[in-house]
N, C-alpha and C positions, 0 to 999 in steps of 0.2 A: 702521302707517299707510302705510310704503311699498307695502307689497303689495298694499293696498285700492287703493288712486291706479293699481298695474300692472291692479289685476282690472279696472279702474272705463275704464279705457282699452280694454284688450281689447273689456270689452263691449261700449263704446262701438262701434269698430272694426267688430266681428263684425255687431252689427245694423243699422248705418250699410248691409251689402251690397246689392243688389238683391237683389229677390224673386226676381225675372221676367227671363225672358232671351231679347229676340227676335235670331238670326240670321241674317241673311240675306246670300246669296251668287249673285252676278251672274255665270255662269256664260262663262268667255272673256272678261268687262270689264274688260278693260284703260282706265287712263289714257284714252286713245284715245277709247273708245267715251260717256267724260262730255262731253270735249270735242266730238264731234260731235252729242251729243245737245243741249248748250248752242245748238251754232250751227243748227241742224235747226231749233230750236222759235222762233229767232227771224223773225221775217217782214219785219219793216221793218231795212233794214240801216243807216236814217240814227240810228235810236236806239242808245239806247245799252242795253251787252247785259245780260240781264237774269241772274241768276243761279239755277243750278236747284234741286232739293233734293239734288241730290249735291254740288253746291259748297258749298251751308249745311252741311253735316253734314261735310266732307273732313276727317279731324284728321289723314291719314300717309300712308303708303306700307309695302309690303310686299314682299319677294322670294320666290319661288315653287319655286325649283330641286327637284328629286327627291332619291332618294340613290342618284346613280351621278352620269358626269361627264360627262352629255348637256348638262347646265343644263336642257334645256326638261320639265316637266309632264304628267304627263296630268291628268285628271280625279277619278282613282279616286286617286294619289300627294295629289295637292293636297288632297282632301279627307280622307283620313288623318294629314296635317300639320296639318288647320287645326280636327282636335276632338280628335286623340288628343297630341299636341305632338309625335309622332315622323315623324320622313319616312322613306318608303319607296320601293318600286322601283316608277316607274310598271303598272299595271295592278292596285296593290294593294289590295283594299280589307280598311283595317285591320287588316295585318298585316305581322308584319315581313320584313325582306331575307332571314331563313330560315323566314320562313311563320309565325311564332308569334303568337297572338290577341295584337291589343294593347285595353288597355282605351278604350271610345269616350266620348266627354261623356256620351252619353245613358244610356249605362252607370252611368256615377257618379251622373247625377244620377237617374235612377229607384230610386237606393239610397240617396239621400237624401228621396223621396218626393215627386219633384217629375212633373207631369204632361205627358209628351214628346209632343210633333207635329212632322209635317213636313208642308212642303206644295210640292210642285214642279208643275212644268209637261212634266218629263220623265216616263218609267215609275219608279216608287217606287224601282224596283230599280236604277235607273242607278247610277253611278258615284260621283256626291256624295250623295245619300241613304243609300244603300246602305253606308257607309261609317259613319254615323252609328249603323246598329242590325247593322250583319252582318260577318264576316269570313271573306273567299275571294283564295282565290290567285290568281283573275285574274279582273276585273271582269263579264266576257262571260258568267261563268254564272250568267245571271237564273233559272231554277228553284231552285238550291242558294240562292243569294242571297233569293230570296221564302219560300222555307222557315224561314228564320229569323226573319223576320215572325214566325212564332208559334213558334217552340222555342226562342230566342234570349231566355229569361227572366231576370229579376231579381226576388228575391222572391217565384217563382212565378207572377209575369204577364209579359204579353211588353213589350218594352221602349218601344212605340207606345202613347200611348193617341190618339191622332188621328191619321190618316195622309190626304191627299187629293193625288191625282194620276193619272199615267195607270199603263199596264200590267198589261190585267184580263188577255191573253196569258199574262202569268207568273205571274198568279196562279191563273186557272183553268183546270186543264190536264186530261189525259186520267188521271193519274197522282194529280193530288191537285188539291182548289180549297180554296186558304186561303181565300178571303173566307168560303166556307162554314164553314169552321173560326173564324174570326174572331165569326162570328151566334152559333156556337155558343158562345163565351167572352164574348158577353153583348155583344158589339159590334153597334152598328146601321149598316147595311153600305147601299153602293150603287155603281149600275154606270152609272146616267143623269145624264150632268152638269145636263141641263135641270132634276134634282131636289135641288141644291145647297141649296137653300131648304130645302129639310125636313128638313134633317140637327137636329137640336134636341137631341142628350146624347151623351154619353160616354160608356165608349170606342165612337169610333166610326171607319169606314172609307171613304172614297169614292174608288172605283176607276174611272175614267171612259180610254176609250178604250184597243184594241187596244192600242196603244203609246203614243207622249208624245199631248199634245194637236194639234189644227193648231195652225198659225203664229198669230201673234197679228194680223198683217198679214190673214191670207185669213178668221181666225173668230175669233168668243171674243176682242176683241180688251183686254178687260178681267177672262180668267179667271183670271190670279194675284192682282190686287187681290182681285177676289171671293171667290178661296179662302179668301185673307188675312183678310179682314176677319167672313169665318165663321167663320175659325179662330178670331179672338181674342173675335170672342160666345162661343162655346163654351167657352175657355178661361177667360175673365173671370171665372167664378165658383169657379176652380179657388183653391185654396189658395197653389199656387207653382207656374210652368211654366218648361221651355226650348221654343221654336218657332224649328224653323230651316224658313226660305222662299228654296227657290234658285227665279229665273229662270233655269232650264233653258237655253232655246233663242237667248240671246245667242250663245253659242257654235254652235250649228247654224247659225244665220244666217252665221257668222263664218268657218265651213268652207265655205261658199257661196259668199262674198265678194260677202251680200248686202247691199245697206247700206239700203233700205226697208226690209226683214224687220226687220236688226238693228236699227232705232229704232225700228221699233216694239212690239219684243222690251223695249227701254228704258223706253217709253212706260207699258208696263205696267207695270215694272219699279219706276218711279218712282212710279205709283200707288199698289203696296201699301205703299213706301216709306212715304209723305205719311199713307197708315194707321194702320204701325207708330207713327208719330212724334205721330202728335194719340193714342194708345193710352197712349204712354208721356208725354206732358202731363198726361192727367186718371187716368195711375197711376206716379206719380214712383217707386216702388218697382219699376220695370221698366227693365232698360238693352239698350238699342238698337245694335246692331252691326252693320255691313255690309262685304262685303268681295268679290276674286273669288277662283277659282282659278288665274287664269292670263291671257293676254289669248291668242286668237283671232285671226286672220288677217293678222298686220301691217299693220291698217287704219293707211291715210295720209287725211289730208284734204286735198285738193289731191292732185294726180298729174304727172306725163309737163312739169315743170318751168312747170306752167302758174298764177297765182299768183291762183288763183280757185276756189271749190269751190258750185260750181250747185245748188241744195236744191230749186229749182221742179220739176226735173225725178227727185228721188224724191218730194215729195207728188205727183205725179202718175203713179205708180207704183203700181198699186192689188192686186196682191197680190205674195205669192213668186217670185220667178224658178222655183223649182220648180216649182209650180202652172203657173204661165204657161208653162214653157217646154216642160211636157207638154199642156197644149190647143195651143198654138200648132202644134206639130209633130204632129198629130193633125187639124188644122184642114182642111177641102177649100180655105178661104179664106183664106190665113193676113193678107193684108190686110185682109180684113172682120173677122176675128177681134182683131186687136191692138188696136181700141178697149175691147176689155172690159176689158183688164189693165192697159192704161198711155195716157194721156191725152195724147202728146205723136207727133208724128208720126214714120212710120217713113221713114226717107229711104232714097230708090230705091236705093241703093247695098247698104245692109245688108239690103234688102229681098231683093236678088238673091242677096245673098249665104248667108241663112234658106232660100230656097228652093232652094239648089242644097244643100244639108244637107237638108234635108227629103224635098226625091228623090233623094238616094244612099239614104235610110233609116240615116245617121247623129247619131242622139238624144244622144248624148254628146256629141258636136264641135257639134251646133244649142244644146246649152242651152249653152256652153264660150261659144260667140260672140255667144250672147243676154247672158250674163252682162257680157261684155266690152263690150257695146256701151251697155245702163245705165250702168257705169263712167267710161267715156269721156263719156257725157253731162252726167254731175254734176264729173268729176274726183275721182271716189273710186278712192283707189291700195290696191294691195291685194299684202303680200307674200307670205303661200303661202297654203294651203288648211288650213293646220294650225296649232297652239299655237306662241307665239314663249315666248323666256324676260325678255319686259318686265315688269316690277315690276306689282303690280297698287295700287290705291287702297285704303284702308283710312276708313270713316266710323263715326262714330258721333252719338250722342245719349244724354243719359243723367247722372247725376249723379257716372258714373266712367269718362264720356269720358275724364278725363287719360291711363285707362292704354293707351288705343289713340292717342297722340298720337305723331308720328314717325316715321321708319322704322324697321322691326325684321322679325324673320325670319316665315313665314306660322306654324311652331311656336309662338311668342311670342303670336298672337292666341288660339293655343288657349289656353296656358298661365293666360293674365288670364281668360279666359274660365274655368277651372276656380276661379280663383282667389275668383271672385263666387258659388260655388254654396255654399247653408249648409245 
């Protein structure tokens, strides 16, 4: 009788797990970047503030650190901690501090027969993708890393059955074209994001631009929702999936120390969120996960001890400081020119100061003080150009939120996460 009441538990237990496992990871979103994205979206400052979908779903906190004694992250480290549970030396992907394959989620769980996607906004091959299906000793080499796309088997298929993002560059090269190899393995493949629509089965591939996407700011200002929510048509009729969805370019924004880009990198960000989460209401057997790698440029809100942070003047902001600050500096007019990009007037001072960078013919020091000078408008403080070692947010939704409740190490997210696959 007792053993029946242990089996009768177990099972219990065992099929209680999720089916379904969405992942997704805010590349550089720190803390920091919920918070500004909360004060960003509000417009009337006499109401009262509203809360977003990152603050609905907040259950923790997480630390990030590598394995050596820098404390700070990369990309390719962080996402080897946060699906394999082991951390490694930044630049890794998926392997250890003496190079030895570590096993990935998507690994295990293609071995237990569940149907893997990923959908970024960066090249597939980057650094947190890339880490999910490949393993190379240092992140930078996209051919070796897109090769495994297809040799990188389990059970004699490759370990993707959906893959949508950018980097057709490393895929199709002079030397070999996976995607061509991908048609041939029964995959229905594409290279034109304009034909996202007709992606309709499985396994399939959608490879859309030379490298990541544009900004979400200058194009496509909804194409990781969109990916997202094609991804999980597709999936829906699968039996059991993981889907991990990084926003990519929070972090590109973040190296920028652009703060439009990066809410609007959010913006989208929160989109597919609000996706995943009506996905996982009308399929409670799916658990929702969200998390970053790292937070991005020591973004402050408020700056230079001033105890106000100006948001008129990034919605009036209308693309990249990238973008902008290579028309601009290319412009014969560069005053006639700055109405295209930013809505807000350029005052004589910075004005002279653009164009005396503009006729020495130095591009690097003109976008250096275009950037600074956005900054200074809003009061967006900004401490380097690189990865800090702040704690990142940890969210979920789901019927085993509890075990992402709290703070715990970025390993420990993997760990639960393994722990949900049957």
């Amino acid at each position: 009788m007792k053993a029946c009441l242990i089996c009768l538990v177990f099972f219990t237990s065992f099929s209680a797990l999720s089916q379904n496992i969405i992942y997704m990871i805010g590349d550089g979103m720190g803390p920091n970047y919920l918070t500004a994205y909360r004060y960003w979206l509000q417009k009337n400052p006499n109401k009262q503030i509203d809360q977003t979908i990152f603050d609905e779903l907040w259950t923790g906190m997480a630390k990030t650190h590598p394995d050596d004694n820098t404390f700070i992250t990369d990309s390719a480290s962080a996402a080897t901690a946060l699906n394999t549970q082991v951390k490694s030396y930044n630049g890794a992907i998926s392997v250890t501090a003496d190079q030895t394959p570590l096993t990935t989620i998507l690994e295990k769980s293609k071995k237990l027969n569940y149907t893997n996607a990923i959908v970024v906004t960066s090249q597939i091959t980057h650094a947190t993708p890339a880490a999910f299906y490949a393993h190379q000793e240092l992140r930078k080499q996209y051919p070796q890393i897109a090769d495994q796309i297809v040799d990188n088997k389990i059970n004699n298929q490759p370990i993707l059955d959906l893959m949508l993002g950018g980097g057709i560059k490393d895929l199709i090269r002079d030397d070999r074209n996976i995607l061509a190899e991908l048609q041939q393995l029964g995959y229905q493949t594409q290279a034109d994001y304009a034909k996202l629509d007709q992606l309709n089965k499985l396994p399939a591939a959608g490879i859309y631009f030379d490298k990541g996407f544009p900004s979400a700011i200058d194009e496509y200002p909804n194409r990781l929702a969109d990916m997202t929510e094609k991804a999980l048509s597709l999936l829906a009729s699968t039996n059991k999936f993981f889907l991990m969805v990084e926003s990519s370019q929070i972090d590109w924004c973040g190296h920028s120390n652009d703060i439009a880009c990066a809410l609007a990198e959010m913006n989208d960000f929160a989109k597919a969120i609000k996706i995943a989460k009506h996905y996982v209401d009308t399929h409670p057997d799916t658990q929702l996960v969200i998390t970053a790698d790292h937070e991005t440029g020591g973004l402050s809100i408020g700056s230079d001890g001033v105890y106000k942070w100006q948001t008129q003047y990034i919605d009036q902001t209308k693309s990249s400081i990238r973008v902008a600050s290579k028309a601009l500096f290319s412009a014969k007019s560069l005053a006639k020119t700055w109405s295209k990009y930013f809505q807000f007037e350029l005052e004589e001072t910075n004005l002279q100061a653009l164009t005396k960078l503009q006729k020495a013919g130095d591009e690097k020091q003109f976008k250096q003080k275009l950037t600074q000078y956005i900054n200074e408008k809003s009061f967006t403080g900004w401490t380097s150009g690189g990865h800090t070692a702040a704690d990142v947010p940890i969210l979920s939704y789901g019927k085993h939120s509890q075990l992402f409740s709290g703070f715990m190490d970025n390993t420990e997210i993997a760990k639960k996460l393994d722990s949900l696959l049957r």
